[in-house]
C-alpha positions as CSV (number, residue, x, y, z in Angstrom):
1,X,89.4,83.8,122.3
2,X,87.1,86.4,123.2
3,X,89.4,89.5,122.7
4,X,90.1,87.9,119.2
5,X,86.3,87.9,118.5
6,X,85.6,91.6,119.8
7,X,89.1,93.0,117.7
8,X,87.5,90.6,114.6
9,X,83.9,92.3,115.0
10,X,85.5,95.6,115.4
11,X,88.3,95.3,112.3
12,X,85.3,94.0,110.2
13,X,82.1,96.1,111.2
14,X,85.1,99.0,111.3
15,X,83.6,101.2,108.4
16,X,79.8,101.1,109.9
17,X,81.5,102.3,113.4
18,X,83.2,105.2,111.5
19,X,79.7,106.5,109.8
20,X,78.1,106.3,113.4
21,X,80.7,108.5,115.0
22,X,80.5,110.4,112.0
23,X,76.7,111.1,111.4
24,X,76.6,111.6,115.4
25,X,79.1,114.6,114.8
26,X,77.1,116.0,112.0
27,X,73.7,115.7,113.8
28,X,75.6,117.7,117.0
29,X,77.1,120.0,114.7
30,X,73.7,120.8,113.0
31,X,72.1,121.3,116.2
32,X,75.2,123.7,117.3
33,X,75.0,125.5,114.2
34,X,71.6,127.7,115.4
35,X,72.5,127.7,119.0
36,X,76.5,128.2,119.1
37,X,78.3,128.3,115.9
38,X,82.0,128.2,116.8
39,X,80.9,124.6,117.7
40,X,79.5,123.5,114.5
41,X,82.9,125.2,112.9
42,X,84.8,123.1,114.8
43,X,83.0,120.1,114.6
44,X,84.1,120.4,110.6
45,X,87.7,120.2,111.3
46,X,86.7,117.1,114.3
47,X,85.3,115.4,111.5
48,X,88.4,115.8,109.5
49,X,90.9,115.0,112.4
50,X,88.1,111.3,112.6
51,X,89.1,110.5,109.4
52,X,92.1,110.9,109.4
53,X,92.7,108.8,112.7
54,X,90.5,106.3,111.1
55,X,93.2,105.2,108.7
56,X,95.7,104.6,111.7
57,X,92.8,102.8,113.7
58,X,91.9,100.8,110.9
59,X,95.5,99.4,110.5
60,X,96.5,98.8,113.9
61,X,92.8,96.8,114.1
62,X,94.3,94.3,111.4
63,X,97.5,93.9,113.2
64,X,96.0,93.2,116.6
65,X,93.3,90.8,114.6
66,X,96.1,89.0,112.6
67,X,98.9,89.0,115.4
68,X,96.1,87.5,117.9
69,X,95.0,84.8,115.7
70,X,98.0,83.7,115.0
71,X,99.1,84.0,118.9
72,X,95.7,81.8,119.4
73,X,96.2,79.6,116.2
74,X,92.9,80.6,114.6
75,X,93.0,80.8,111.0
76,X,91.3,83.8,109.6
77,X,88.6,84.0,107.2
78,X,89.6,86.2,104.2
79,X,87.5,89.7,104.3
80,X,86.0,91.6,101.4
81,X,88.2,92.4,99.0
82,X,90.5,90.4,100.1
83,X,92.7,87.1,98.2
84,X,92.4,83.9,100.3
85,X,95.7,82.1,101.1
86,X,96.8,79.2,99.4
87,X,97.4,77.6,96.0
């Protein structure tokens, strides 16, 4: 029950994760720029390779949260933007 509520809490506070990570790059790669710029070049294309592994993450987060609720027979509540079940 527990891994199902830390994979939930992840897949669901997923997109304010991904601006931390992402704001913490930017704020190194500002503070690079003056002292070692190479760094703060390659910080850019970090950023990119982020979000790009952010769409893989973000998908294999709602199988694992889906697959382990219905291992553990939870039923999920819908998310945002998302169609509940049912008639």
């Amino acid at each position: 029950m527990w891994l199902w509520r830390l994979v939930h809490g992840l897949r669901v506070n997923f997109p304010f994760l991904l601006l931390g990570v992402l704001i913490l790059e930017g704020v190194v790669a500002l503070l690079s720029m003056f002292t070692f710029p190479p760094l703060a070049l390659a910080l850019v294309f970090v950023g990119l390779g982020t979000l790009a592994l952010s769409i893989v993450a973000r998908g294999m987060l709602a199988v694992a949260d889906t697959s382990l609720a219905r291992f553990l027979g939870i039923e999920i509540p819908p998310t945002e933007g998302e169609e509940p079940e049912g008639p």
